[in-house]
C-alpha positions in Angstrom: 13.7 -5.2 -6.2 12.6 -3.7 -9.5 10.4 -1.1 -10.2 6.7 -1.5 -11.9 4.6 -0.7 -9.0 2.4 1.9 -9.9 0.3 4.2 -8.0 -2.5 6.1 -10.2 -0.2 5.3 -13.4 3.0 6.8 -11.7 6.4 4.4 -11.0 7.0 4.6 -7.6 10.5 3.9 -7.5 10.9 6.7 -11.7 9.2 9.3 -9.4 9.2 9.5 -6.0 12.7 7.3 -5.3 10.4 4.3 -4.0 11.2 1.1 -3.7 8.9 -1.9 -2.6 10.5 -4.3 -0.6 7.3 -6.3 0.4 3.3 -6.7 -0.4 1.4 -8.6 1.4 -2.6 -8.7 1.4 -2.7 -8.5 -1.8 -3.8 -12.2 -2.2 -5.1 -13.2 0.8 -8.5 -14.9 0.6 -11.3 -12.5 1.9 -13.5 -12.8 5.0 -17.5 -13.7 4.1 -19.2 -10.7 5.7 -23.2 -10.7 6.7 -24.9 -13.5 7.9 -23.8 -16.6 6.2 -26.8 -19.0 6.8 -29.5 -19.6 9.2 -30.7 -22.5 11.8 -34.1 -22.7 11.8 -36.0 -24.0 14.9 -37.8 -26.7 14.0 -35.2 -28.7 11.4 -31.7 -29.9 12.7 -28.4 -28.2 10.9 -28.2 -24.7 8.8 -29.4 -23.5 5.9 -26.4 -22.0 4.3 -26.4 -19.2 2.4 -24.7 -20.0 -0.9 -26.4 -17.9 -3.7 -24.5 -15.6 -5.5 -26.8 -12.9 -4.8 -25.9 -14.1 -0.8 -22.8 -13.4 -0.9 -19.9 -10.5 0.3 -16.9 -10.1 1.4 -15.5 -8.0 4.0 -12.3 -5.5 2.0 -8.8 -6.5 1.1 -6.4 -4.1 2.7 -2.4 -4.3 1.2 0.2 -3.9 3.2 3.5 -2.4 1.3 6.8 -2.1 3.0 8.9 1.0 1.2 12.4 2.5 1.5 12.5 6.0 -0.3 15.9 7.4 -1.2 16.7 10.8 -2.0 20.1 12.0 -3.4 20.4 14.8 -1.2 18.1 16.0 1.9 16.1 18.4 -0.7 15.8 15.9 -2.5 14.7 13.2 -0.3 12.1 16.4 1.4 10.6 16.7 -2.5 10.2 13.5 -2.8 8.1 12.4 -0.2 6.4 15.7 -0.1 5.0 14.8 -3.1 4.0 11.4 -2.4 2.5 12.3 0.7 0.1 14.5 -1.5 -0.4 11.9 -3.8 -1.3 9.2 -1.4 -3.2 11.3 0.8 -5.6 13.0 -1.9 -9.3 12.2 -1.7 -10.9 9.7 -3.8 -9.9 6.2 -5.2 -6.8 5.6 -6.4 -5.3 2.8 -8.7 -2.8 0.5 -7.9 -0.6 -1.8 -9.6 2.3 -4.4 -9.2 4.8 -5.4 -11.8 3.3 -9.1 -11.4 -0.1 -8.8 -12.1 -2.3 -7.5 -14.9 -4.8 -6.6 -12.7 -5.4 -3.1 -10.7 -6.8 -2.4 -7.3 -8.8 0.7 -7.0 -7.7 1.7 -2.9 -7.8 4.2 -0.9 -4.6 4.8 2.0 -5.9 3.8 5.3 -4.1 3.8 7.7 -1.4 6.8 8.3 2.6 5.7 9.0 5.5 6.2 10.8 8.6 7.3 8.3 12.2 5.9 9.6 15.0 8.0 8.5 18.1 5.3 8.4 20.6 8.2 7.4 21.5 10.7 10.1 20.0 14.0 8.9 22.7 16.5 9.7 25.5 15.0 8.1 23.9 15.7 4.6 27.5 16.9 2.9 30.3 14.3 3.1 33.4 15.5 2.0 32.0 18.3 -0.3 29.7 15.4 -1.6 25.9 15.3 -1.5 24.6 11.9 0.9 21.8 10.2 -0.2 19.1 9.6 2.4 16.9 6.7 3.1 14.1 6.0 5.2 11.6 3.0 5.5 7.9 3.6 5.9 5.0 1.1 5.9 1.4 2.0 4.3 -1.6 0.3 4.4 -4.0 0.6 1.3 -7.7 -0.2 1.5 
């Protein structure tokens, strides 16, 4: 699990403590959307629609599997605070993985339920600070 995914030119894992444990979407072959041909009455079979100008495709939405940690709860709150903001801020948005040269420009579409793996009340161990996980999963458009 490395770092490299980048969410309008910001590390997910530098900034906000993210980690990406899966994509997926991100290569799957789109749906043809509109009509796609046409069977005329009077002649047997379809006339296909296969000019370029014919042609679109329904969107590509990503799927990314996340675990967040925070070294300490106020840390952990900051930190997805401030992705929160970021992800949920109008407009288009680019994405990248470390694989790829190529960007996506997305939008977050769906919201998401946050897990918190580490119980919340036990944030001092021993005079230590505990770090806290959770694991979320967002879908980008």
């Amino acid at each position: 699990m490395e770092s490299g995914y980048l969410f309008d030119g910001v590390d997910l894992k530098d900034t906000y403590g993210i980690t990406v444990i899966k994509v997926s979407g991100i290569h799957d072959f789109l749906k043809r959307k509109g009509e796609t041909g046409h069977n005329w009455l009077d002649e047997d079979g379809e006339e296909e629609y296969t000019a370029s100008s014919d042609i679109y495709f329904e969107p590509r939405d990503i799927t990314l599997e996340c675990i967040l940690v925070g070294t300490s709860r106020n840390d952990f709150v900051v930190k997805i605070r401030q992705f929160k903001y970021a992800l949920e801020s109008p407009g288009l948005h680019t994405f990248k993985t470390p694989y790829f040269s190529s960007s996506y420009s997305v939008y977050f579409k769906d919201g998401g339920k946050v897990d918190i793996l580490t119980a919340w009340n036990s944030h001092i161990t021993a005079g230590k600070s505990r770090k806290h996980i959770a694991k979320f999963t967002i879908t980008l458009r």
